[in-house]
C-alpha positions as CSV (number, residue, x, y, z in Angstrom):
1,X,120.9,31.7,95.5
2,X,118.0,33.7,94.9
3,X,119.7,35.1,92.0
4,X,119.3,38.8,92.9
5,X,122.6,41.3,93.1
6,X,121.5,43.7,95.7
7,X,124.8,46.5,95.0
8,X,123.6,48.4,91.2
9,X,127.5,48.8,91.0
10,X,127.8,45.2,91.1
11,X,125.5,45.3,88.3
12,X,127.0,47.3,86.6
13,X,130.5,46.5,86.6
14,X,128.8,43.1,85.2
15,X,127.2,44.0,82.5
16,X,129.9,46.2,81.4
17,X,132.6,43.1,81.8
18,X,129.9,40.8,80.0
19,X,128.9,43.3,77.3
20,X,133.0,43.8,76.6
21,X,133.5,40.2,76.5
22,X,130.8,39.3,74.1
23,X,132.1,42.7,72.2
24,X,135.5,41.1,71.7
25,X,134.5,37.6,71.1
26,X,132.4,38.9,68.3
27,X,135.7,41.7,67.0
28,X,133.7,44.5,67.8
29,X,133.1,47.5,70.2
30,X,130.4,48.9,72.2
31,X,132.2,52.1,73.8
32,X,130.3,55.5,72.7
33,X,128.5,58.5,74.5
34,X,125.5,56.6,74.5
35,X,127.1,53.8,77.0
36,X,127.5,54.7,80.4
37,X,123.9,56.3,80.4
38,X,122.3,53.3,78.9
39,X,124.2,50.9,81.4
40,X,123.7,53.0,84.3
41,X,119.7,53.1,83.3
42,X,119.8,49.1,82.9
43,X,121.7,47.9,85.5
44,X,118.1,49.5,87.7
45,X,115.8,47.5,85.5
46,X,117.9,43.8,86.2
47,X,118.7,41.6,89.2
48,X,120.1,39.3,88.1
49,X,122.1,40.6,84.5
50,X,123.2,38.3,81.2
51,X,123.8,39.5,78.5
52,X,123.2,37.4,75.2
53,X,124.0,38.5,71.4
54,X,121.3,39.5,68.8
55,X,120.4,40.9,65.3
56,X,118.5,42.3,62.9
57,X,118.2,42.2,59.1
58,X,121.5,44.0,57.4
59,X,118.9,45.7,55.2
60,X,118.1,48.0,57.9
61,X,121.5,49.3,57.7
62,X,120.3,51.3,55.0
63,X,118.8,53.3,57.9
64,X,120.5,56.6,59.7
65,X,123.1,55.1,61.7
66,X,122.0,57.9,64.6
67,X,118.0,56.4,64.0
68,X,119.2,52.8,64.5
69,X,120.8,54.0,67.4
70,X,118.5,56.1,68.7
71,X,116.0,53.1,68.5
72,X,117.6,50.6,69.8
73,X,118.8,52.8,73.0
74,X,116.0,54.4,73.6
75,X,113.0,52.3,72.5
76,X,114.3,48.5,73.2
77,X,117.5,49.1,76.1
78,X,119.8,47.4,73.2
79,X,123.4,48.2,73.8
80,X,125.0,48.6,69.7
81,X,127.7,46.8,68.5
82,X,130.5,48.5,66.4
83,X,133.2,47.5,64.0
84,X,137.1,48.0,64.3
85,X,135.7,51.3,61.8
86,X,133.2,52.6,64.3
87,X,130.4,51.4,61.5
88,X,127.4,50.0,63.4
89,X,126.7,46.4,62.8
90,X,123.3,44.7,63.1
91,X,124.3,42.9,65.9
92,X,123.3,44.3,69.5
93,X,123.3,43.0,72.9
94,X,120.6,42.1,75.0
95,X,120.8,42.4,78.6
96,X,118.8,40.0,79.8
97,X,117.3,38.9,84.0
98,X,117.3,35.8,83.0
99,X,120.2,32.7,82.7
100,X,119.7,30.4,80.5
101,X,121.6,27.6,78.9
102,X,120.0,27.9,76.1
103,X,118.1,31.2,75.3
104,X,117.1,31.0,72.2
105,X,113.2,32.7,72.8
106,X,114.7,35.4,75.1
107,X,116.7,36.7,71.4
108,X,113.9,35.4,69.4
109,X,111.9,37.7,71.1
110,X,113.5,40.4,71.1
111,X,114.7,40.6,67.3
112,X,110.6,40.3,66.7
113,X,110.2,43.3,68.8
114,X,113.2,45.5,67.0
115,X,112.2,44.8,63.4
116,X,108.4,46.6,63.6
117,X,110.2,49.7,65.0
118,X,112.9,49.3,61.8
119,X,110.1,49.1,59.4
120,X,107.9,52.1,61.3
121,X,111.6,53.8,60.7
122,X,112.0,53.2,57.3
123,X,108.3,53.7,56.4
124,X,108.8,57.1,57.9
125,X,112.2,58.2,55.9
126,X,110.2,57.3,52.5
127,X,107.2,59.4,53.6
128,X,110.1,62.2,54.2
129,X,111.6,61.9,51.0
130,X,108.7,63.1,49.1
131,X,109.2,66.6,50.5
132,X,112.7,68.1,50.2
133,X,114.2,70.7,53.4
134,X,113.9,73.6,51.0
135,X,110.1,73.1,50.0
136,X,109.7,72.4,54.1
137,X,110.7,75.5,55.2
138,X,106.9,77.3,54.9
139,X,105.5,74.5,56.8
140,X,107.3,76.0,59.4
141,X,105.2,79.0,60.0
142,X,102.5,76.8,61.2
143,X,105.1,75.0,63.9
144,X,104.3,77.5,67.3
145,X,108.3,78.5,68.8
146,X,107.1,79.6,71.8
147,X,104.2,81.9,72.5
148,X,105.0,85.3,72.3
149,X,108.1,85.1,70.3
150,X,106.7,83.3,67.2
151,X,107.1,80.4,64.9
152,X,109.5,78.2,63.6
153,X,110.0,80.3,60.4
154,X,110.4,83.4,62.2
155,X,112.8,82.1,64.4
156,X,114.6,80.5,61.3
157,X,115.1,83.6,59.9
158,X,117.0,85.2,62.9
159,X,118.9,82.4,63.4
160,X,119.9,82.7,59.5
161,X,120.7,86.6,60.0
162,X,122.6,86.2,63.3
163,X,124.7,82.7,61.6
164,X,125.7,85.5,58.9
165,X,126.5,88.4,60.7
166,X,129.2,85.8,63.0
167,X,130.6,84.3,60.0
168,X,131.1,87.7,58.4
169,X,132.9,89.0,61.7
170,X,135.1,85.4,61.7
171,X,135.8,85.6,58.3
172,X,134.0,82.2,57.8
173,X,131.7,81.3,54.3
174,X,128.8,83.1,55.1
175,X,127.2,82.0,52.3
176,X,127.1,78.5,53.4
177,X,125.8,79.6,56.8
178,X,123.1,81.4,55.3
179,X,122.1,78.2,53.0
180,X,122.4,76.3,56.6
181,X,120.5,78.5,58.7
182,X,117.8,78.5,56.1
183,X,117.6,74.7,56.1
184,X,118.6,74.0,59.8
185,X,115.1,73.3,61.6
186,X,113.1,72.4,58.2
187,X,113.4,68.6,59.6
188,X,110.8,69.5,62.2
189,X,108.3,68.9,59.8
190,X,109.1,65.8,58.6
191,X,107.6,61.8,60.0
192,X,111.4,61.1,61.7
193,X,112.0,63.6,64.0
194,X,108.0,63.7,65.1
195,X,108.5,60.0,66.0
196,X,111.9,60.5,67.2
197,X,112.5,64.2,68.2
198,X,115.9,63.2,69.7
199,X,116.7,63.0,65.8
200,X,116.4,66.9,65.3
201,X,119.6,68.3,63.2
202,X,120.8,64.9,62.9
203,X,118.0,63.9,60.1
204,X,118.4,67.6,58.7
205,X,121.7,66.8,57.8
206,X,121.2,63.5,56.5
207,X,118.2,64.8,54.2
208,X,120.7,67.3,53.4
209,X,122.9,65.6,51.8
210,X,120.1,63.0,50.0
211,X,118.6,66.6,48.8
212,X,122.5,67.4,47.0
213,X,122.6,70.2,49.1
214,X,126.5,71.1,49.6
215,X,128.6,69.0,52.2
216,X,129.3,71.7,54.4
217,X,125.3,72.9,54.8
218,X,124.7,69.2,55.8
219,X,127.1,69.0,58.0
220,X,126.4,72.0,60.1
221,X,122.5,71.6,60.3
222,X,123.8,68.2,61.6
223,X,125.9,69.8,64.3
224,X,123.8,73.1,65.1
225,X,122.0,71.3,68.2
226,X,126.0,69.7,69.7
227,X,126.6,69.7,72.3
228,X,123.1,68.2,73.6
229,X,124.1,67.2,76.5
230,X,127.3,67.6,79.4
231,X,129.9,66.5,77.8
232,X,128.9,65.9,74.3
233,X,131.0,67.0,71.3
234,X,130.7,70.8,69.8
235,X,130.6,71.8,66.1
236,X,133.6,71.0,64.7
237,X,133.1,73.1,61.1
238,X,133.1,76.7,60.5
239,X,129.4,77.1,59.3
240,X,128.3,74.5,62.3
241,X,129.8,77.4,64.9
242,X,127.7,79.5,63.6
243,X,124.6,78.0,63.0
244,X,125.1,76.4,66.6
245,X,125.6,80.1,68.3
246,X,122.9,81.5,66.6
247,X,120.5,79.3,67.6
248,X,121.7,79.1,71.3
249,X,121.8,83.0,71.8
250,X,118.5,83.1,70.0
251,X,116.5,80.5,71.9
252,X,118.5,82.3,75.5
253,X,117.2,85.4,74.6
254,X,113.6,84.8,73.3
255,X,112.8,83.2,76.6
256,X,114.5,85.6,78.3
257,X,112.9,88.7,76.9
258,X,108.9,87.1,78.0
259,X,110.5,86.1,81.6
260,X,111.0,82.3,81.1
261,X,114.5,82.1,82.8
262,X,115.2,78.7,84.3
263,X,114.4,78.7,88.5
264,X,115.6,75.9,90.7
265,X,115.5,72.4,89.3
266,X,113.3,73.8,86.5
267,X,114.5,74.2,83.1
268,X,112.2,72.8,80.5
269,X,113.5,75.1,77.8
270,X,117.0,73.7,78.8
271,X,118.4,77.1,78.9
272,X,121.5,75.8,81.2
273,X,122.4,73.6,78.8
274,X,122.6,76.0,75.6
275,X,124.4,78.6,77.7
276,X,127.5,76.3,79.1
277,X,126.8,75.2,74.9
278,X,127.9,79.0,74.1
279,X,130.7,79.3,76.4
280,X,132.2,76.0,75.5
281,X,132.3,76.6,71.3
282,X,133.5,80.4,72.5
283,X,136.4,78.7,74.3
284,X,137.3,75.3,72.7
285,X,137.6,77.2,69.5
286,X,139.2,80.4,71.0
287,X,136.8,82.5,69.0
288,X,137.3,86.6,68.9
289,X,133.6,87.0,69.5
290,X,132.2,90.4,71.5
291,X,129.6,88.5,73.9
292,X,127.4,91.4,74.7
293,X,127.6,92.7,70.9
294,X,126.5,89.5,69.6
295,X,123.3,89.6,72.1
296,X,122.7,93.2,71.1
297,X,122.4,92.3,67.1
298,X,120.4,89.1,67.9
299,X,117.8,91.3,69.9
300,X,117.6,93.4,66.8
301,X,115.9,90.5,64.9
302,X,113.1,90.1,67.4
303,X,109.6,91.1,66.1
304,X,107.6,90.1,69.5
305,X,106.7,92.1,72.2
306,X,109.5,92.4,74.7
307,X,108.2,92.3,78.2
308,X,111.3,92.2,80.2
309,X,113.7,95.4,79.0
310,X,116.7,94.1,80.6
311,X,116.5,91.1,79.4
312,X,120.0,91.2,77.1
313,X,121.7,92.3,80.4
314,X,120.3,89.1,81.9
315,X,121.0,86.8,79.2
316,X,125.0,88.7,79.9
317,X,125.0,87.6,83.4
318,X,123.4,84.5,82.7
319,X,126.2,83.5,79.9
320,X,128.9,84.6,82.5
321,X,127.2,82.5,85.4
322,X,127.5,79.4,82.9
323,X,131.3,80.5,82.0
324,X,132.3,80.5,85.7
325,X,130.6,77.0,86.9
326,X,132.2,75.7,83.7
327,X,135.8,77.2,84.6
328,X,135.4,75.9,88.3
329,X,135.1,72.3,86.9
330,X,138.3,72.6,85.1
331,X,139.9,73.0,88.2
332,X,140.3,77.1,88.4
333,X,139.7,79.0,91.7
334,X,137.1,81.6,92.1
335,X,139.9,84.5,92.6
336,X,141.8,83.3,89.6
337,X,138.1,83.2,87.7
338,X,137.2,86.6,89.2
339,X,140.8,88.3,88.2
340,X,140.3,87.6,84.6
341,X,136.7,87.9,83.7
342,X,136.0,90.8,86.5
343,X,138.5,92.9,84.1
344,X,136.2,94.4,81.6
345,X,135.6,90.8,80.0
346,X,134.6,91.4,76.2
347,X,135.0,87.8,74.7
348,X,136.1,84.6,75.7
349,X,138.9,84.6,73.3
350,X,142.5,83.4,75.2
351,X,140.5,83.1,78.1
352,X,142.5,79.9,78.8
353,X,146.0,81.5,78.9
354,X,144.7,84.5,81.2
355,X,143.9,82.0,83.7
356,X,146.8,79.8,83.7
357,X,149.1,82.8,84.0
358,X,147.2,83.9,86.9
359,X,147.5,80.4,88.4
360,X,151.1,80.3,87.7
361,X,151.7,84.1,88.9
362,X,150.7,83.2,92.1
363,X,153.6,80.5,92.6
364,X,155.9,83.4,92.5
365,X,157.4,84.6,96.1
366,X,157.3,88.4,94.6
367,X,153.5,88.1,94.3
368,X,152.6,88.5,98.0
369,X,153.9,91.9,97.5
370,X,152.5,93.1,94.8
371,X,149.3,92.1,95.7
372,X,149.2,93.4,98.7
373,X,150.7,97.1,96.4
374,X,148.2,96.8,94.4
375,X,145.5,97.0,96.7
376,X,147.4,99.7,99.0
377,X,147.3,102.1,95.5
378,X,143.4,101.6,95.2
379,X,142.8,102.3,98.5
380,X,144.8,105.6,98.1
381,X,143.4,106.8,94.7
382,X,139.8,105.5,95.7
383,X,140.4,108.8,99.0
384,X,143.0,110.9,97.1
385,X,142.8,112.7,93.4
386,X,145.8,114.7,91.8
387,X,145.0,118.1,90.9
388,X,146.9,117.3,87.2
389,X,147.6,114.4,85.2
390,X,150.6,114.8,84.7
391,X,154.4,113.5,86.2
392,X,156.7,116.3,86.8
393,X,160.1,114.5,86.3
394,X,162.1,117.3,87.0
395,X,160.4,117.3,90.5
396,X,161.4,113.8,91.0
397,X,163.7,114.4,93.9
398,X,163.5,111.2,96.1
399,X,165.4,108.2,94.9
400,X,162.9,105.5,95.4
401,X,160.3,107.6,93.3
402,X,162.5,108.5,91.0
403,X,163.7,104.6,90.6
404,X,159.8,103.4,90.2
405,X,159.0,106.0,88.0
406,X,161.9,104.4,85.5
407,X,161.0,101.3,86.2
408,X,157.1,102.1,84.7
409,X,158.9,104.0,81.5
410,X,160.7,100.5,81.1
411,X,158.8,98.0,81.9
412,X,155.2,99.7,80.5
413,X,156.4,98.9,76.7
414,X,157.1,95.5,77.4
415,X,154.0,94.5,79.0
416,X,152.4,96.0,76.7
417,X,154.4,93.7,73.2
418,X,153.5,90.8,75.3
419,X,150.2,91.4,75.5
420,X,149.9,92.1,72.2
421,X,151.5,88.6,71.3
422,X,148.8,87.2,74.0
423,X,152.1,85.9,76.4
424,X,150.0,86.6,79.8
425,X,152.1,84.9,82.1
426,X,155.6,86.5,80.9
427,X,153.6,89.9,81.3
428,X,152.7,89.2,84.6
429,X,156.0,87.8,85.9
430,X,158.0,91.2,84.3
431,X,155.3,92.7,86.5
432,X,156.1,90.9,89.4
433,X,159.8,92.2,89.1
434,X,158.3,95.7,89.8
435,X,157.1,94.4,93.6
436,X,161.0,95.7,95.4
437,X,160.3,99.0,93.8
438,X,156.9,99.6,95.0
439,X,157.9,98.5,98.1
440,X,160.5,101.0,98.7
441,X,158.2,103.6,97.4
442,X,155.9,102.8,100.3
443,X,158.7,102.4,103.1
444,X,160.6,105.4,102.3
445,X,158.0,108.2,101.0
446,X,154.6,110.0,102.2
447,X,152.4,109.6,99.6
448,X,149.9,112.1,100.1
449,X,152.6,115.2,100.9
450,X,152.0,118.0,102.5
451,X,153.5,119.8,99.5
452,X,150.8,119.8,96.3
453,X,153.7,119.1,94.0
454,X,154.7,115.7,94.9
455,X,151.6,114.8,96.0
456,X,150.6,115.4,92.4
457,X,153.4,113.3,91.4
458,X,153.4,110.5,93.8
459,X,149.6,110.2,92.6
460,X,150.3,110.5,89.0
461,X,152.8,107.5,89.5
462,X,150.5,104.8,91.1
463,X,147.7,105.7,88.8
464,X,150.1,104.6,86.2
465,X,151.5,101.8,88.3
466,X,147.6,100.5,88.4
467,X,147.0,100.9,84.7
468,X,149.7,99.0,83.9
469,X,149.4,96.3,86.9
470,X,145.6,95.7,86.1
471,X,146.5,95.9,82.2
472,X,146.2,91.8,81.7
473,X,144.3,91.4,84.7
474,X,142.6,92.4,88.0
475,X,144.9,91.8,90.3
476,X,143.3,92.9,93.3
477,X,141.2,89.5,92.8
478,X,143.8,87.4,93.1
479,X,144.2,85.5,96.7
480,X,147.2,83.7,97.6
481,X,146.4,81.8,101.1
């Protein structure tokens, strides 16, 4: 009666039915990143919610389609309408606290309010257009990075250097990274993205291609900022991986090396964000791409004065503390995390299949056993050392060392073709077949004999059984409850 909806989920589920009624009625869509967000941000600023249907002149169209979004999100609380083509129309709903049979000022008003903010966006793209991004790029060195670590333009340039040096080692166009990394913060300077900074890379791209720059330069300074936020898309094309890595390793370590890491809630640099940004691209494209390395050359580029020395071992563990919150949310366990990347980690590449044959390794009944080997040999080695490294097979006298020792000569090989064709789990399950031999080992022999000989032996065989055990990953990690 009082025409207030106390639960914001009742709101919410009713402007989302009303907005996708009026959506259909009018043969158009409204779903996008941009929706739940905006809904969950509206339903707190309504009581009472209706949503009616509004528009603006079609000559706006002409517009950035991310600009007229951007405006009417952001600015006005509009929710955009789409077409069956994912084109944006210029019809947007309002949602409104008031009912009305007939509210014709409520969408008067607001298509006055919308059009200024059209013009102020159009007035600013003509201003931009008298500049192109190539004859931008010195305005940069008056646009302050961070203290410390420089401008824009410097920060450009190693950016540019770092984009190369990945496409070279990926084999990708470097010479459309370069052009890209030249050109990828140039929009900084222009009207847009001062009025509408949300707009960075995405105006780049778009005055890109107005300046007949090549489609594949536009397109990655479009996607060098992706993902923005949890959830958003990565770069899909070659030169956008690069431009996008470069830029996220170079902003983690500039702030890094003058000791502004992120510290409780506080991130203003939104360091989190461009780290989980780096492991995602690593592993949505499987990319062969040395971590550490590629920290190492990036610090090479920096002119400032380092004040924190370790600070590309920090950026390391920083990267990998992003990796392993990320893997948790896809459902992995911490031992199943801790198997894989604990074991020398290089790059992310086939990280995915590591994992799932660890997950599926430990649905085997033989890997209770082997386990529970394989931490029985460390334990050993860690107290006892052979006085040679090598296997005496003539002094191989008990069967059930001389049966595991043939078992390693066998089954060594073939872990090692599997692993070379990246087949984790097979590896791991021929692995598992090795768990009745070590056990008999254990049961039926003294491994540290009185006799040098086949203690030397016995040694030199579970120091192989651990090489090749912990060959695809750390199995001592690995927990089966």
């Amino acid at each position: 009666q009082g025409k207030v909806i106390v639960a914001a989920s009742d709101r919410k589920k009713i402007i989302l039915d009303q907005a996708r009624e009026k959506s259909s009625e009018l043969k158009c869509k409204i779903e996008g990143t941009h929706l739940i967000p905006l809904v969950d941000e509206v339903s707190n600023l309504v009581e009472w919610p209706k949503i009616y249907v509004a528009c603006f002149d079609e000559i706006f169209l002409n517009l950035p389609r991310e600009c007229l979004i951007l405006t009417m999100i952001t600015n006005q609380k509009f929710i955009p309408l789409f077409d069956t083509k994912n084109n944006l129309t210029n019809k947007f709903l309002i949602v409104s606290n008031m009912e009305l049979d007939d509210p014709k000022n409520i969408i008067n008003g607001n298509e006055r309010v919308i059009t200024p903010r059209l013009k102020d966006a159009q007035f600013f793209l003509e201003m931009d257009k008298k500049y192109s991004l190539s004859q931008r790029i010195p305005f940069l060195k008056k646009i302050v990075f961070q203290k410390d670590v420089g401008s824009q333009y410097e920060r450009t340039n190693r950016i540019t250097k770092l984009g190369v040096h990945l496409a070279q080692n990926l084999q990708f166009d470097f010479a459309t990274v370069e052009r890209a990394g030249i050109l990828c913060k140039a929009d900084l300077t222009t009207e847009m993205v001062g009025e509408f900074p949300e707009l960075q890379g995405f105006m780049g791209g778009y005055y890109a291609g107005m300046d007949g720059e090549d489609d594949n330069v536009a397109r990655a300074i479009g996607e060098h900022y992706f993902p923005r936020f949890q959830g958003d898309i990565i770069p899909k094309s070659e030169a956008g991986i690069c431009v996008s890595l470069a830029d996220k390793v170079d902003l983690l370590l500039s702030m890094f090396s003058i000791g502004k890491r992120p510290g409780g809630d506080k991130d203003p640099h939104a360091l989190r964000r461009n780290g989980i940004g780096i492991v995602r691209i690593l592993l949505e494209h499987n990319l062969n791409v040395n971590i550490h390395n590629l920290l190492n050359h990036s610090a090479e580029n920096f002119t400032h004065r380092v004040k924190d020395l370790n600070f590309i071992q920090e950026t390391h563990l920083f990267i990998m503390d992003r990796l392993k919150g990320h893997l948790k949310e896809r459902g992995y366990t911490t031992d199943e995390i801790d198997s894989v990347i604990g074991n020398n980690l290089k790059n992310l590449k086939d990280l995915f299949k590591k994992l799932d044959a660890v997950k599926n390794f430990k649905k085997l009944d033989s890997a209770v056993t082997l386990i529970s080997s394989n931490k029985r040999i460390k334990n050993i080695l860690k107290k006892n050392k052979p006085t040679n490294n090598r296997i005496l097979e003539d002094q191989l006298d008990h069967p059930s060392e001389l049966s595991l020792f043939e078992r390693i000569q066998k089954t060594k090989p073939q872990v090692e073709v599997l692993f070379e064709k990246n087949d984790f789990e097979n590896a791991l399950v021929l692995l598992a077949g090795m768990s009745k031999h070590l056990d008999d080992f254990f049961t039926n022999l003294m491994v540290v004999d009185p006799c040098l000989e086949k203690r030397n032996n016995r040694l030199n065989i579970l120091i192989e059984m651990d090489k090749i055990m912990n060959e695809v990953v750390d199995i001592s990690k690995i927990q089966i409850n």
